[in-house]
C-alpha positions as CSV (number, residue, x, y, z in Angstrom):
1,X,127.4,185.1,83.8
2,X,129.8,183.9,81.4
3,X,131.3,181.3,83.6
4,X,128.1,180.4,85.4
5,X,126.9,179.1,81.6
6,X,130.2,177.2,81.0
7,X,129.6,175.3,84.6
8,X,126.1,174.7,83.6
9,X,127.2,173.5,80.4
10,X,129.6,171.0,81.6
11,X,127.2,169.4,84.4
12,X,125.4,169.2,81.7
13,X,127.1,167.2,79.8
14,X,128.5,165.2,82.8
15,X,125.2,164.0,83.4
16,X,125.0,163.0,80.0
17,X,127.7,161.3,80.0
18,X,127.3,159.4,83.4
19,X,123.4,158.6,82.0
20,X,123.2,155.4,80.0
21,X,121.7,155.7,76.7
22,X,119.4,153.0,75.5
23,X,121.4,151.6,73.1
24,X,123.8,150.9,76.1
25,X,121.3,148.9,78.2
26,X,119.8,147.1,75.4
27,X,123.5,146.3,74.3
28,X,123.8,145.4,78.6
29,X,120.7,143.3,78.3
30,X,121.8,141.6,75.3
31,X,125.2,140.2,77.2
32,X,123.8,139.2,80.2
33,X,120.8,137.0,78.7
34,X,123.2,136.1,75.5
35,X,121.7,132.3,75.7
36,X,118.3,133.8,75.1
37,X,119.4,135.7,72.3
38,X,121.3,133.0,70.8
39,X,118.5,130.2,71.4
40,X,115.9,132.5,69.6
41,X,118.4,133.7,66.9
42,X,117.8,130.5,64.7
43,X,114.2,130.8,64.5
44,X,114.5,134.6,63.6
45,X,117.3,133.3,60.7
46,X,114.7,130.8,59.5
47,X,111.8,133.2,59.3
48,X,114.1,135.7,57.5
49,X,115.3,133.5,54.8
50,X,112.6,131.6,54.3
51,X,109.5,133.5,54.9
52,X,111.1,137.5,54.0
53,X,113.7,136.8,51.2
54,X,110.9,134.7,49.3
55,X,109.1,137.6,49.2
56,X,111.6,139.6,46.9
57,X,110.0,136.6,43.9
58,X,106.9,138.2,44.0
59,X,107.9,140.7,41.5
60,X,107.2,137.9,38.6
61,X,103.8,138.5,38.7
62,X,104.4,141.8,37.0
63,X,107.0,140.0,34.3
64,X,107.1,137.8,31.8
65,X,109.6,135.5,33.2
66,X,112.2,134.7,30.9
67,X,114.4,131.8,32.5
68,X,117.4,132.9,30.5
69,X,117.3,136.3,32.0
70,X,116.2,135.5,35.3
71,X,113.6,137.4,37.6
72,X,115.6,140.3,37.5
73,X,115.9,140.4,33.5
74,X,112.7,139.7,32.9
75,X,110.6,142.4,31.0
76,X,107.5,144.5,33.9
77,X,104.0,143.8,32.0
78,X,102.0,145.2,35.2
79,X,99.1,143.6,35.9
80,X,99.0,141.4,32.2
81,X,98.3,138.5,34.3
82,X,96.1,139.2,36.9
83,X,93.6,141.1,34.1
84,X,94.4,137.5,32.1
85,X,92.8,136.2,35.0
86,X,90.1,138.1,35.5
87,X,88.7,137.6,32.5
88,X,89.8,133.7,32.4
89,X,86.5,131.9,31.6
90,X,86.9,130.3,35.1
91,X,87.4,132.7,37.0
92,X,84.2,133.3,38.6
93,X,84.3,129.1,39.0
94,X,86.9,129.0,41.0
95,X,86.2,131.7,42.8
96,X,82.5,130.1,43.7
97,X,83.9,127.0,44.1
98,X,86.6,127.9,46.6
99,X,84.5,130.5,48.7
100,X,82.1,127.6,49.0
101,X,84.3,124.7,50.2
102,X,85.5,127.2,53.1
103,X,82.6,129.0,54.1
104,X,81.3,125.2,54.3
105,X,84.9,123.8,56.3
106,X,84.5,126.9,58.6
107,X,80.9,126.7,59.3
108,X,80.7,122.9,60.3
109,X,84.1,122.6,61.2
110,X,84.8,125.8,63.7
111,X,81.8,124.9,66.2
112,X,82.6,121.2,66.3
113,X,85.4,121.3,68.6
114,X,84.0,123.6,71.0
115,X,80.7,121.3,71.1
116,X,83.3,118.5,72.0
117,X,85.2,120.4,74.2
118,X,82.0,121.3,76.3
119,X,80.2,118.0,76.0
120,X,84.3,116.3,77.7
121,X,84.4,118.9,79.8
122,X,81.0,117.7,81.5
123,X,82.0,114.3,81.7
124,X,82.6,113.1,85.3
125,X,84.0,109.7,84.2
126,X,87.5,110.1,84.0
127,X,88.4,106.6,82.0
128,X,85.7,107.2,79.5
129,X,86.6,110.8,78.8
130,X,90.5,110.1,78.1
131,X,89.0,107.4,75.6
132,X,87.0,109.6,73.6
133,X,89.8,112.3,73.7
134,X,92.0,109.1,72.6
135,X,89.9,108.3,70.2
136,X,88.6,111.5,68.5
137,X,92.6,113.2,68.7
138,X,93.9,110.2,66.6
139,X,93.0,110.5,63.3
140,X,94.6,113.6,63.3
141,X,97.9,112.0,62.9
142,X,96.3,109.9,59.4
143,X,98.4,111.6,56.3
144,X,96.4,113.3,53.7
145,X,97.3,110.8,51.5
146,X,96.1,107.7,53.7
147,X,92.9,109.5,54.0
148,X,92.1,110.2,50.7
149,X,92.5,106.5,49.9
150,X,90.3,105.8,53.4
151,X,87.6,107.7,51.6
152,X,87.8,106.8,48.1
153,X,87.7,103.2,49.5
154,X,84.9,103.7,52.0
155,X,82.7,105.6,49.2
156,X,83.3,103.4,45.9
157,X,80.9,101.5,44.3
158,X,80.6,97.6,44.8
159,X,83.2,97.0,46.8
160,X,83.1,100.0,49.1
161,X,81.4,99.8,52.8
162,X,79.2,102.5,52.4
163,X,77.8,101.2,49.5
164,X,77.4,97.6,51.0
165,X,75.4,98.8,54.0
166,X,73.1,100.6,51.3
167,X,72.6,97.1,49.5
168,X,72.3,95.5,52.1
169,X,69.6,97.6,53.6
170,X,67.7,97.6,49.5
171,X,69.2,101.1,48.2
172,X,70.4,101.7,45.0
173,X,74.3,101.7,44.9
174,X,75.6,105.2,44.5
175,X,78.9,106.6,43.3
176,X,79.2,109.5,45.7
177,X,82.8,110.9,44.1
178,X,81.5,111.0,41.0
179,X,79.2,113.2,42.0
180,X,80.1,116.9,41.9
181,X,76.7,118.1,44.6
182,X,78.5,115.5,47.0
183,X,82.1,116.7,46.8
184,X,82.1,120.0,49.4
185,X,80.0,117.0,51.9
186,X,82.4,114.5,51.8
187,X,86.0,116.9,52.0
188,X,83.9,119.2,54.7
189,X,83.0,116.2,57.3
190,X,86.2,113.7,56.1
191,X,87.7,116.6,57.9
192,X,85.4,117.7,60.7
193,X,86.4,114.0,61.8
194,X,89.9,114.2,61.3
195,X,90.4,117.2,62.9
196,X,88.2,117.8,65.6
197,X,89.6,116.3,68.8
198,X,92.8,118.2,67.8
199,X,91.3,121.6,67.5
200,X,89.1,120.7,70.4
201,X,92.3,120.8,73.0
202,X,92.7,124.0,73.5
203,X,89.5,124.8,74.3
204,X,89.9,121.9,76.6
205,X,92.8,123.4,78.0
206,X,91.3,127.1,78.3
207,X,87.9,125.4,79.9
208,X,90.7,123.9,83.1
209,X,91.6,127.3,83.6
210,X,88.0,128.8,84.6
211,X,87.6,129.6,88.6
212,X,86.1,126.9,90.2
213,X,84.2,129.3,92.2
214,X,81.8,129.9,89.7
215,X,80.9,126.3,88.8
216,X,80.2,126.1,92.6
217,X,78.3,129.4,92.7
218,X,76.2,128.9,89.8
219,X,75.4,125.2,92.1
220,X,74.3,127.1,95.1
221,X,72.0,128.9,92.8
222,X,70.5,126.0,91.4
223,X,71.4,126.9,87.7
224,X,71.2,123.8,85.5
225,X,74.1,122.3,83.2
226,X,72.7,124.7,80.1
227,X,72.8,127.1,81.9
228,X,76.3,127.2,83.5
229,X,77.7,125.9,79.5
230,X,76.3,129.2,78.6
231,X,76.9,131.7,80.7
232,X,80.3,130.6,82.2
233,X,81.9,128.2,79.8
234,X,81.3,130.1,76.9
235,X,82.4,133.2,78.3
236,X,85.4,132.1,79.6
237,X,86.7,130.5,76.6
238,X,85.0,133.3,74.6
239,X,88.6,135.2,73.7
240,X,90.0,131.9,72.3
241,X,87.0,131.4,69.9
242,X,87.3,134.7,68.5
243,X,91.4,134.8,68.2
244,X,90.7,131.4,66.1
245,X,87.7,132.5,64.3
246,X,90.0,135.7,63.0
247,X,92.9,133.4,61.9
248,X,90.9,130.9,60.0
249,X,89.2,133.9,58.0
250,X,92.9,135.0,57.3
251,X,93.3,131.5,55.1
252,X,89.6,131.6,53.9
253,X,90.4,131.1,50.0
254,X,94.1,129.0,50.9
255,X,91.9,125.7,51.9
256,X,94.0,122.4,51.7
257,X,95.2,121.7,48.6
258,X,96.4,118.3,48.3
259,X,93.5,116.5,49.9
260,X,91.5,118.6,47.7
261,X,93.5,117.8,44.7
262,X,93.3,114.3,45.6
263,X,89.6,113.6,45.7
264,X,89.8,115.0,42.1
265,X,88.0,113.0,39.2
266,X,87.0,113.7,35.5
267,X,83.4,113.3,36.8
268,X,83.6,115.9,40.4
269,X,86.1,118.7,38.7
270,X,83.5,121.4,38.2
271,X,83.1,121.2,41.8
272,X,86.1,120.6,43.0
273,X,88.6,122.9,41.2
274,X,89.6,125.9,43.3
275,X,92.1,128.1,43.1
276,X,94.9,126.4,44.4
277,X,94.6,123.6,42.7
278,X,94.1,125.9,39.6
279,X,97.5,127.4,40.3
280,X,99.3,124.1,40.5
281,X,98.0,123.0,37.2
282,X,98.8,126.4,35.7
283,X,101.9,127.0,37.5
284,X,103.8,123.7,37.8
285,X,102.2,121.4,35.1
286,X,102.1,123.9,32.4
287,X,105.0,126.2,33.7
288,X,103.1,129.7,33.7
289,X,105.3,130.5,37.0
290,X,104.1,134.5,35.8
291,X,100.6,133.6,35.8
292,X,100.3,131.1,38.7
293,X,102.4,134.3,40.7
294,X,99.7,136.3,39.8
295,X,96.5,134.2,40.9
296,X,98.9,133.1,44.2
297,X,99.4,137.1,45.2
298,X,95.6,137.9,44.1
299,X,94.9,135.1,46.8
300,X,96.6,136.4,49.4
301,X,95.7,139.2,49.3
302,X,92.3,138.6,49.8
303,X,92.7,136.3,52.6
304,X,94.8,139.6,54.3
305,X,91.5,141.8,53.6
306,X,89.6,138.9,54.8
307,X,91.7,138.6,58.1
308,X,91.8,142.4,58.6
309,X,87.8,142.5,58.4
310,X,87.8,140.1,60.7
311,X,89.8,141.3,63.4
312,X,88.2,144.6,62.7
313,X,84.2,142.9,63.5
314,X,85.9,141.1,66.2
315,X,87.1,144.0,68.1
316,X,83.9,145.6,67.7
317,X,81.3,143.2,68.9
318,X,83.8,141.4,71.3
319,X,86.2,144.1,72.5
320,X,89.1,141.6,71.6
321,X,90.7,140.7,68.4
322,X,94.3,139.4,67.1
323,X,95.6,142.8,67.3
């Protein structure tokens, strides 16, 4: 008995030993494919130190920082700052203010590309749809800051071109950045039209991939245009839609700063100042790095409740979501 348990023993841990572990075949893996691992290694570096070791800052919204003592000397205070915030008289401002301009940007501007991606995707003509594609995907490549002066330009009294096609057709001139009701109009559709062919592309390019078969199907049973935009074009790009819906919620309250902070004026700012640009003022202009910290994380991490609801609805009503 004794020996028969020593010879089992030792098979085994023969077997064992002749069995790779996984360690060993990842560490195999790893040396055959080495260029794969060495071509994705700088990307992983770059995300690490920039994305993850920034992270570690986030401790000064719980401290008064002290620049003489550094982050790490600086005295906890807890949430001093975001209750400082909470009771800041514009608080519930900017939180209007912001929610606003991107419910706003994400109800006009989400649909739009699809509409344009459906309404190219029916064109037969193949000269006339690569110039609208041409011509709606170029002012995506227009800096914010060329923009801003394309708009202020456009829009400003006397000498703008809005406001000589109003004279000339007998209305009263109008100065439409000084006016705070206009402000969320003008940023929302300055960037429906600079964005818009770009965003529409990959609904273009997820529209190329449906089966043929069912356009020529849907032919044979006399369905009508509508009808095959609805029940097979929509469908099909369907999962796209909603993966795109989820990650714009997840930046809901981060909307553009700098073109918003450029359209700024003394006359627009009680419509126009949202949180970001709130935390630049507060942050870098007045050097409340503590404070800003504070309003910054409070952001984030309602856009991460807001991108977790999301998913959450999504994968309910659709079956599919992010993750």
């Amino acid at each position: 008995m004794a020996e028969t348990a020593k010879l089992s023993a030792a098979s085994k841990l023969k077997s064992k030993s002749s069995n790779p572990t996984k360690l060993g075949i990842s560490l195999k893996k790893m040396r055959r494919h080495w260029q794969l691992y060495l071509l994705v290694s700088l990307p992983v570096a770059y995300f690490i130190l920039f994305k993850y070791v920034p992270i570690l800052g986030v401790q000064i919204a719980f401290k008064d920082l002290n620049p003489i003592k550094g982050i790490w000397g600086s005295p906890w205070v807890g949430f001093k700052h975001f209750q400082s915030f909470f009771e800041h008289p514009n608080f519930w401002l900017l939180i209007k203010n912001t929610l606003y301009l991107s419910l706003y940007s994400l109800a006009v501007g989400f649909p739009a590309p699809i509409l344009l991606a459906l309404m190219l995707n029916e064109l037969k003509n193949g000269l006339f749809k690569r110039s609208v594609q041409m011509i709606t995907y170029a002012p995506y490549f227009i800096s914010t800051v060329v923009m801003v002066s394309m708009i202020i330009l456009f829009l400003s009294p006397r000498i703008g071109v809005i406001d000589h096609i109003r004279t000339a057709l007998g209305l009263a001139s109008i100065n439409f950045m000084g006016k705070p009701s206009l402000f969320s109009t003008i940023f929302v559709l300055s960037d429906v039209w600079q964005f818009m062919g770009y965003s529409a592309i990959i609904y273009i390019a997820a529209l190329a991939g449906v089966n043929p078969h069912l356009y020529e199907a849907s032919k044979i049973d006399g369905a009508t245009r509508l009808q095959k935009i609805i029940h097979i074009d929509i469908p099909s790009i369907m999962p796209v839609m909603v993966l795109l819906l989820i990650l714009n919620m997840g930046h809901l309250l981060s909307i553009g700063f700098e073109k918003v902070y450029l359209l700024q004026n003394p006359l627009n700012i009680g419509a126009s100042e949202i949180i970001s640009t709130y935390v630049y003022k507060v942050g870098l202009v007045q050097a409340n790095y503590s404070f800003s910290s504070a309003v910054g994380l409070f952001n984030s991490f309602i856009n991460l409740m807001l991108l977790l609801f999301a998913n959450y609805g999504a994968r309910r009503i659709t079956g599919s979501g992010l993750f």
